[in-house]
KEKE-3310 file (N, C-alpha, C; in steps of 0.2 Angstrom, whole numbers, plus 5000, padded with zeros to 4 digits):
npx = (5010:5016:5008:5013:5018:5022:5039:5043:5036:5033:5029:5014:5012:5009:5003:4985:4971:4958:4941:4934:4923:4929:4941:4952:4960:4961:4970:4982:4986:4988:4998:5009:5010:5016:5029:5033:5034:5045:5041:5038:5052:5065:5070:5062:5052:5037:5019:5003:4994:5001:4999:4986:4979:4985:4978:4964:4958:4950:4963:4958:4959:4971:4981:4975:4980:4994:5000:4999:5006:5017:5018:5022:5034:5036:5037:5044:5041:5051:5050:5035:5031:5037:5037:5045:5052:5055:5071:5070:5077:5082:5082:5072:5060:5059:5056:5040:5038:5035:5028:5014:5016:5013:5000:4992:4995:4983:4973:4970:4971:4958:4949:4949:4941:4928:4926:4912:4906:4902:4911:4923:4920:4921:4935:4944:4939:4943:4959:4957:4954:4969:4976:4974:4979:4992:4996:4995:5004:5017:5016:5017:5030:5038:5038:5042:5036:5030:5021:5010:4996:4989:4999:4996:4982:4985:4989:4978:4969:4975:4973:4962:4961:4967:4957:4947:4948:4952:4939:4932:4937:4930:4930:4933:4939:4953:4956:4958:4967:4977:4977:4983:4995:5002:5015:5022:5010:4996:4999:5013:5016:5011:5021:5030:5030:5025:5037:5049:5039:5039:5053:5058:5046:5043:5043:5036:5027:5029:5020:5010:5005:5006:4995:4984:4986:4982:4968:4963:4966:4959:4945:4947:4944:4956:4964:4977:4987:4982:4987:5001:5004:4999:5009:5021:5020:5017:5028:5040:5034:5033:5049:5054:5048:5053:5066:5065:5069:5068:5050:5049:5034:5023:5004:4990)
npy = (5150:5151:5158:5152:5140:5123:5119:5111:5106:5092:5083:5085:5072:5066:5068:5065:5070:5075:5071:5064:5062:5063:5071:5076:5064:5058:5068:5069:5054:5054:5064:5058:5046:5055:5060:5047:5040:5049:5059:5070:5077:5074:5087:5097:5112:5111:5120:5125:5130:5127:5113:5112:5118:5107:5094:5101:5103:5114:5125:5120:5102:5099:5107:5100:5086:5089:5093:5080:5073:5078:5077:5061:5062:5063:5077:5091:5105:5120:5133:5147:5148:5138:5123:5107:5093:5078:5068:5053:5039:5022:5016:5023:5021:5005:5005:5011:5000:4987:4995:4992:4978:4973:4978:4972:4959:4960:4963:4949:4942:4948:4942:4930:4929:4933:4933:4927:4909:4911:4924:4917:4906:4914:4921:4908:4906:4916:4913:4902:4908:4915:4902:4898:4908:4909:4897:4899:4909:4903:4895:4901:4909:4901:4898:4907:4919:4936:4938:4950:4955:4945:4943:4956:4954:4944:4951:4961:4952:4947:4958:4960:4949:4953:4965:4960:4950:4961:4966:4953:4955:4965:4980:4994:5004:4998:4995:5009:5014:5006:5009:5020:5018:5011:5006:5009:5016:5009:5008:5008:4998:4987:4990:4987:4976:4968:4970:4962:4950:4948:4946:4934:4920:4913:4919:4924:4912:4906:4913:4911:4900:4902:4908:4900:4893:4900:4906:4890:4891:4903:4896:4889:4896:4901:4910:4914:4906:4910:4925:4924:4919:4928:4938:4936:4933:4946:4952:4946:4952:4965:4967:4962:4970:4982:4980:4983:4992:5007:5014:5032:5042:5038:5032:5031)
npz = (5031:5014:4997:4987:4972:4971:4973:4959:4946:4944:4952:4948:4941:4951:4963:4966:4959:4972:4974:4984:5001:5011:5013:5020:5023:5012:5007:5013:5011:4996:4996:5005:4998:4988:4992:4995:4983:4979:4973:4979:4984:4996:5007:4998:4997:5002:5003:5009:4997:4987:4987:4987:4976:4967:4971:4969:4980:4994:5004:5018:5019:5017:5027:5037:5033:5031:5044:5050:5043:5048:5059:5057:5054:5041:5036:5039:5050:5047:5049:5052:5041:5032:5027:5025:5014:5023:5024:5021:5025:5023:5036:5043:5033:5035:5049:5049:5039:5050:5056:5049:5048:5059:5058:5050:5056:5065:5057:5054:5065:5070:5060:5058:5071:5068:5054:5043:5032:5022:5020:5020:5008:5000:5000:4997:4985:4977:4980:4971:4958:4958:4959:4944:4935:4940:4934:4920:4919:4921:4911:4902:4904:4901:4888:4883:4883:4888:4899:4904:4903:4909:4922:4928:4930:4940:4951:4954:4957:4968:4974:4978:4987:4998:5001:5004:5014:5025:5026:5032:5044:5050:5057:5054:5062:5061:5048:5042:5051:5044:5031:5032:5037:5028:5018:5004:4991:4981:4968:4968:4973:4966:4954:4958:4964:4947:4942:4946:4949:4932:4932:4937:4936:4950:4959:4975:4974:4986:4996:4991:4993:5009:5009:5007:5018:5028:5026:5030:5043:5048:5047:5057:5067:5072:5080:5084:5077:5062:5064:5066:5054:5045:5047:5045:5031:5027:5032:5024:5011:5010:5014:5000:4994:4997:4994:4980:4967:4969:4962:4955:4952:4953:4959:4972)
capx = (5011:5016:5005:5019:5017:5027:5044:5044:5029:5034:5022:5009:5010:5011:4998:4980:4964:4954:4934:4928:4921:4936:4947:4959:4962:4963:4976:4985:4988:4992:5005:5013:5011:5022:5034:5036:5038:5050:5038:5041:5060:5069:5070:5058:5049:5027:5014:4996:4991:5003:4997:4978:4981:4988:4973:4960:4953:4953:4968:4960:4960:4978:4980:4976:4987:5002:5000:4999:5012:5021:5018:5025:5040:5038:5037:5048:5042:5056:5047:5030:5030:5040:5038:5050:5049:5059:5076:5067:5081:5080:5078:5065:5056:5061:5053:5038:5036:5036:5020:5011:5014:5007:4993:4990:4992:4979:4966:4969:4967:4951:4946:4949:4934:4923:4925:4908:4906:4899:4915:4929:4923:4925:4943:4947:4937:4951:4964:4956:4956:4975:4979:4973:4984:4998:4998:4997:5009:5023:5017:5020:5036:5044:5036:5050:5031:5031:5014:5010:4990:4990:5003:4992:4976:4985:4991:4971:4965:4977:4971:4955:4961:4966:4953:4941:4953:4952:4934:4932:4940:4926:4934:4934:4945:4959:4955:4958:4974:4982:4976:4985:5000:5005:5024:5021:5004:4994:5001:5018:5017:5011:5026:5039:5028:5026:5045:5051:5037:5042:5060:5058:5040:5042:5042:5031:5024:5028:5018:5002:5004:5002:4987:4978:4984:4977:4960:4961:4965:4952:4940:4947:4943:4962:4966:4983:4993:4981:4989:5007:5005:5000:5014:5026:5019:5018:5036:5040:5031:5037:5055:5054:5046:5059:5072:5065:5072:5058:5048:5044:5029:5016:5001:4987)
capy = (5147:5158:5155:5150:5135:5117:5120:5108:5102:5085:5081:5085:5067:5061:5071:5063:5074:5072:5071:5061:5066:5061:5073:5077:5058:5057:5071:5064:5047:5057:5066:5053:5043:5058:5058:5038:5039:5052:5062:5076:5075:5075:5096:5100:5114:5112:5125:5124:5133:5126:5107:5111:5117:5100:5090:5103:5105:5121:5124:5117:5098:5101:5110:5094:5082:5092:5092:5076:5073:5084:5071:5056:5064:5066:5086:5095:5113:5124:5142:5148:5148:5134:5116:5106:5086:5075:5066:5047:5036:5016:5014:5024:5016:4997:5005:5011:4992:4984:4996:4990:4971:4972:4980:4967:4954:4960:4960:4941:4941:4950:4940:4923:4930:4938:4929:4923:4905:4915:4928:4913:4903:4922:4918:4902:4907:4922:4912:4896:4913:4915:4898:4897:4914:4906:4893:4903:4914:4899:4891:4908:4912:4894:4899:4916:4926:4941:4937:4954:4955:4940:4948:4963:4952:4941:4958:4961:4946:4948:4965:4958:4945:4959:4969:4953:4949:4967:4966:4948:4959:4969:4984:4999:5008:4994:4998:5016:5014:5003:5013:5027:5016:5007:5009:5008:5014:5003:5008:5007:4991:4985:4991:4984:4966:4965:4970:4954:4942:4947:4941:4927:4918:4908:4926:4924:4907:4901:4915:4911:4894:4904:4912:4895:4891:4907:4903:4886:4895:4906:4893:4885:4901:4900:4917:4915:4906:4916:4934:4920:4917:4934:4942:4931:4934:4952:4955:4944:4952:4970:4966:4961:4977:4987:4977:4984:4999:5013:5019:5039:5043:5032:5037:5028)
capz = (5024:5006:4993:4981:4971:4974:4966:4953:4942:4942:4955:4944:4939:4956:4966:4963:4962:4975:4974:4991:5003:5017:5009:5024:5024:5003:5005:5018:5007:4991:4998:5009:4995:4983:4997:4994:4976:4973:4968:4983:4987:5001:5005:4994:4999:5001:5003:5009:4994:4981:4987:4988:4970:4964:4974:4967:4986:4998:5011:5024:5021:5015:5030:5040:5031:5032:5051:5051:5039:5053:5065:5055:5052:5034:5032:5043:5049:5047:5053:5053:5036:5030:5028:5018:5014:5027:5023:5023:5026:5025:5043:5045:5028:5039:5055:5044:5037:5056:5058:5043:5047:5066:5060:5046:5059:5069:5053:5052:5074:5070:5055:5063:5077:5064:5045:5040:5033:5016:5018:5019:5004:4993:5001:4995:4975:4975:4977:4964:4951:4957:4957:4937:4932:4939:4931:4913:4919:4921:4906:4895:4904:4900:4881:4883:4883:4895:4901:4907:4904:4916:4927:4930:4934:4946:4954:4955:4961:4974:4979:4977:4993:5003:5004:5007:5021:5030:5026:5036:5050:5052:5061:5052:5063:5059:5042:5042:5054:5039:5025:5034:5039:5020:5017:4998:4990:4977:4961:4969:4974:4957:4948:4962:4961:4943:4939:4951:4943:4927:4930:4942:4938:4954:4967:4979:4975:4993:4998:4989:4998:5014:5009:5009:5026:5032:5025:5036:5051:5046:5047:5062:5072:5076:5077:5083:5071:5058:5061:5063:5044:5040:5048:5041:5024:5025:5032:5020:5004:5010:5014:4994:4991:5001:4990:4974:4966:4970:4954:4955:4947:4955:4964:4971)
cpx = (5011:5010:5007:5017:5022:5032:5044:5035:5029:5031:5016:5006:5009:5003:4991:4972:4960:4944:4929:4928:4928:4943:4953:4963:4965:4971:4984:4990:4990:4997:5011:5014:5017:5027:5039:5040:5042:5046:5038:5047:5060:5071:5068:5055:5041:5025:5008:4991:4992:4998:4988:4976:4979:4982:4966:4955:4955:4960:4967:4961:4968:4983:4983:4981:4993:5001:5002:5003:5018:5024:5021:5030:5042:5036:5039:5047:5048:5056:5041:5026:5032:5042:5042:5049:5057:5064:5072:5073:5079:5077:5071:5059:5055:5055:5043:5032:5033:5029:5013:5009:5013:5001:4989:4990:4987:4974:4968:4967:4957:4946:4945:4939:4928:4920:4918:4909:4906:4910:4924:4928:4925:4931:4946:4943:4941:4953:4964:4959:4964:4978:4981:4979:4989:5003:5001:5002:5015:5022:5018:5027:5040:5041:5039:5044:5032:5021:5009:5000:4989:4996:4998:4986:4979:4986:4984:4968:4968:4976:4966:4954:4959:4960:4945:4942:4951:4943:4930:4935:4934:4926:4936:4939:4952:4961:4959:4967:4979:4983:4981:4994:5006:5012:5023:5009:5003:4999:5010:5022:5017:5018:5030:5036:5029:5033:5049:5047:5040:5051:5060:5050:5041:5042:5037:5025:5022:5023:5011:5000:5002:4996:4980:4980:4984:4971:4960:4963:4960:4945:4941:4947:4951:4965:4975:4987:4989:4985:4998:5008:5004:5005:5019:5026:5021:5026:5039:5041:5037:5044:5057:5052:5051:5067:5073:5068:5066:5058:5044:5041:5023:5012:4997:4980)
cpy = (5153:5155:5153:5142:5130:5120:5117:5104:5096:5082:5082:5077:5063:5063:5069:5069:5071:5074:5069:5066:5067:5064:5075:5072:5056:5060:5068:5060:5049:5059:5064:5049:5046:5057:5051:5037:5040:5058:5070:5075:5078:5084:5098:5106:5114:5119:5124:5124:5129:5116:5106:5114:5110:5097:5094:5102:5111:5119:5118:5107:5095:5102:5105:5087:5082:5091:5085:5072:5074:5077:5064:5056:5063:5073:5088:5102:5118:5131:5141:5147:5143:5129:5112:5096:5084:5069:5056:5040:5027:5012:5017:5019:5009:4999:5007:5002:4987:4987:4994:4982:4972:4973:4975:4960:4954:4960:4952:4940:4943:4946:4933:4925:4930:4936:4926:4917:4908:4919:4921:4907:4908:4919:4913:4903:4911:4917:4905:4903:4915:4911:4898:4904:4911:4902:4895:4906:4907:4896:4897:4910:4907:4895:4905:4920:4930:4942:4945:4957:4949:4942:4951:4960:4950:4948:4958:4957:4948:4953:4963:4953:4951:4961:4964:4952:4953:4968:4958:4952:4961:4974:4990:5004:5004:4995:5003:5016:5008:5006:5017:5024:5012:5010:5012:5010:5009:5003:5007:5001:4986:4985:4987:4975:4963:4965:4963:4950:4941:4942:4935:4923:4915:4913:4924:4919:4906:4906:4915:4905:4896:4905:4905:4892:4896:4905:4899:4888:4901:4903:4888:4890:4900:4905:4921:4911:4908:4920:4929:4924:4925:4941:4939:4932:4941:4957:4953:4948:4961:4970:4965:4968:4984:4987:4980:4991:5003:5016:5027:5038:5040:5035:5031:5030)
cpz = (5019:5002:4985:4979:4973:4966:4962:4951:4942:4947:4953:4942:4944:4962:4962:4964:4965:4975:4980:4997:5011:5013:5014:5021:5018:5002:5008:5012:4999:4992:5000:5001:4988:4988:4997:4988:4974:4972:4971:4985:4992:5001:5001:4997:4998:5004:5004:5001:4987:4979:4984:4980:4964:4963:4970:4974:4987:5004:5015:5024:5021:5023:5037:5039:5032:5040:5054:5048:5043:5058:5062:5055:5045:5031:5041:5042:5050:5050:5052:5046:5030:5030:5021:5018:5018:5022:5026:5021:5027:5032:5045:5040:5033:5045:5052:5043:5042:5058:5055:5045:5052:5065:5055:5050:5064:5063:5055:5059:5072:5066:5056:5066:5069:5055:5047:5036:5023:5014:5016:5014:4998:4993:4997:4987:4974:4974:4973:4959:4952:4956:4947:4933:4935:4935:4923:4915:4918:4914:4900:4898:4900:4889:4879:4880:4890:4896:4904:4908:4910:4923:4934:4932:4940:4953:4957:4959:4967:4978:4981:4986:4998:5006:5006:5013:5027:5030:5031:5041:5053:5058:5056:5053:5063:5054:5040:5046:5047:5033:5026:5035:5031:5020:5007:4996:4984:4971:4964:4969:4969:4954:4951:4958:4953:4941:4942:4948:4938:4927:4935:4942:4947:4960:4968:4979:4981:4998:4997:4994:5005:5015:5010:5014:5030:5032:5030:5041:5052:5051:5053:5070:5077:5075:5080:5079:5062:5057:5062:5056:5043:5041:5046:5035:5023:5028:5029:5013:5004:5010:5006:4992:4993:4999:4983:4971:4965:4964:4956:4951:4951:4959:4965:4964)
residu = (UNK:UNK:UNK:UNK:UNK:UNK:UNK:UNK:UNK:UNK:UNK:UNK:UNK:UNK:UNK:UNK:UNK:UNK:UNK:UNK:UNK:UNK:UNK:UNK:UNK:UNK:UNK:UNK:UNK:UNK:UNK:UNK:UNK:UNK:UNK:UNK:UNK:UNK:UNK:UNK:UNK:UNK:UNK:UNK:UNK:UNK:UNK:UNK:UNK:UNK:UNK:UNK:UNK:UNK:UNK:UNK:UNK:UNK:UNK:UNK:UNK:UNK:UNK:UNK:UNK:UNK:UNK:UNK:UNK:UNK:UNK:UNK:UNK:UNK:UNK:UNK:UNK:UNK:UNK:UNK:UNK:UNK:UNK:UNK:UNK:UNK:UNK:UNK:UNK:UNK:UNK:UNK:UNK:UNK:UNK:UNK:UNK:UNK:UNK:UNK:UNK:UNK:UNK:UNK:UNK:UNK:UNK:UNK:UNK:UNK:UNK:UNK:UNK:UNK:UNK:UNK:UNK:UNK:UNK:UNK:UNK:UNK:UNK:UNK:UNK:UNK:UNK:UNK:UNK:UNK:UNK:UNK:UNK:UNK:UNK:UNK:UNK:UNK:UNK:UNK:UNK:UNK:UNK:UNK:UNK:UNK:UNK:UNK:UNK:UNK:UNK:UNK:UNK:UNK:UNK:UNK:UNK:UNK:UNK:UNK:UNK:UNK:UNK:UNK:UNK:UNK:UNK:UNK:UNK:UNK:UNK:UNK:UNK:UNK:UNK:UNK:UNK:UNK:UNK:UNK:UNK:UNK:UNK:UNK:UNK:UNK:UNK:UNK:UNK:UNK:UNK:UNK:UNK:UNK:UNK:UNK:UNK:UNK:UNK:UNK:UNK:UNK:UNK:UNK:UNK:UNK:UNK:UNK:UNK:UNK:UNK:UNK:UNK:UNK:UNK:UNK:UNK:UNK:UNK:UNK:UNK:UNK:UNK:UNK:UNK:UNK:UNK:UNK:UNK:UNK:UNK:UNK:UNK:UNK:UNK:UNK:UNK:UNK:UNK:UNK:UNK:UNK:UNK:UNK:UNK:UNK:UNK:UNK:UNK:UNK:UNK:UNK)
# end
């Protein structure tokens, strides 16, 4: 590796500094996640030195993410000294997606077993607080308001399901295999979702409707048509998210 900076600064706004202690992992998910945005192009040239930089760590957890980065097939080494960002084509994206939602049907398999009685009424108080944002949100679109403080909570709440969900799993190496598997990071996600609410309040209503027949298979320890639904839902929500026009800039 040289110890040349990344050609273009424009990932500056895109690379997140990292502070935790699982910094391989952190940089890893930065990177991938510049990679997703735009924010490292396609033939860009990286660098140990220029990346670790950006991130405000040493080479080495850098060091491991590119490697690993290697292994995904989003950085392509070209010599001893030269790795460049991979040409990441729809299909791959699509194949990508297909990983993401098996592994999301297996939280809901795990979560079936494992949900608490405590942890699945959290479940069903989420999605009351999303019901209610819904509703204001249809009552301010049909008022030609752009609801977009309401918007941005439902967004919330809903992340807020998630990580409830993956947390009723209780399986941290599931966790950790998903984290690492996302097609889209969070703030990515955000932007695609809110730009589709905003023009269509009625996105992914039918999908909220899932969530509360997840919950009761939840609760009927029925952990196959569980990861059903939430595979349903999640290749669903992504193929919507794979449809949006990608925003550079985003980071988690």
């Amino acid at each position: 590796m040289t110890d040349e900076p990344l050609s273009t600064p424009s990932t500056l706004t895109t690379l997140t500094t990292l502070t935790s202690d699982t910094l391989a992992d952190r940089a890893y998910r930065s990177i991938r996640d510049a990679i997703a945005t735009g924010g490292l192009r396609a033939g860009e040239k990286v660098t140990e030195r220029g990346l670790a930089e950006q991130l405000s760590v040493s080479p080495t957890p850098v060091r491991e993410a590119i490697r690993r980065l290697e292994q995904d097939g989003l950085l392509v080494r070209k010599g001893p000294r030269t790795v460049t960002v991979s040409d990441i084509g729809d299909e791959a994206l699509r194949d990508l997606a297909e990983v993401e939602v098996g592994l999301r049907g297996m939280v809901a398999r795990f979560a079936a077993r494992h949900a608490t009685p405590a942890q699945l009424d959290g479940l069903d108080a989420i999605l009351d607080e999303a019901d209610d944002l819904l509703i204001l949100i249809v009552q301010r679109k049909r008022d030609g308001e752009l609801p977009q403080r309401h918007l941005n909570r439902l967004i919330d709440t809903m992340q807020r399901f998630n990580d409830a969900l993956e947390a009723c799993a209780g399986n941290p190496v599931l966790s950790r295999l998903l984290d690492q598997a996302r097609v889209f990071s969070q703030a990515e996600r955000r932007a695609r979702r809110l730009e589709r609410i905003a023009a269509d309040p009625s996105f992914s209503l039918d999908r909220y409707a899932s969530h509360r027949a997840l919950v009761r298979a939840l609760r009927a320890r029925d952990s196959v048509n569980a990861e059903a639904i939430l595979i349903a839902d999640a290749r669903g929500g992504l193929s919507d998210l794979l449809h949006a026009p990608r925003t550079a800039g985003e980071s988690d």
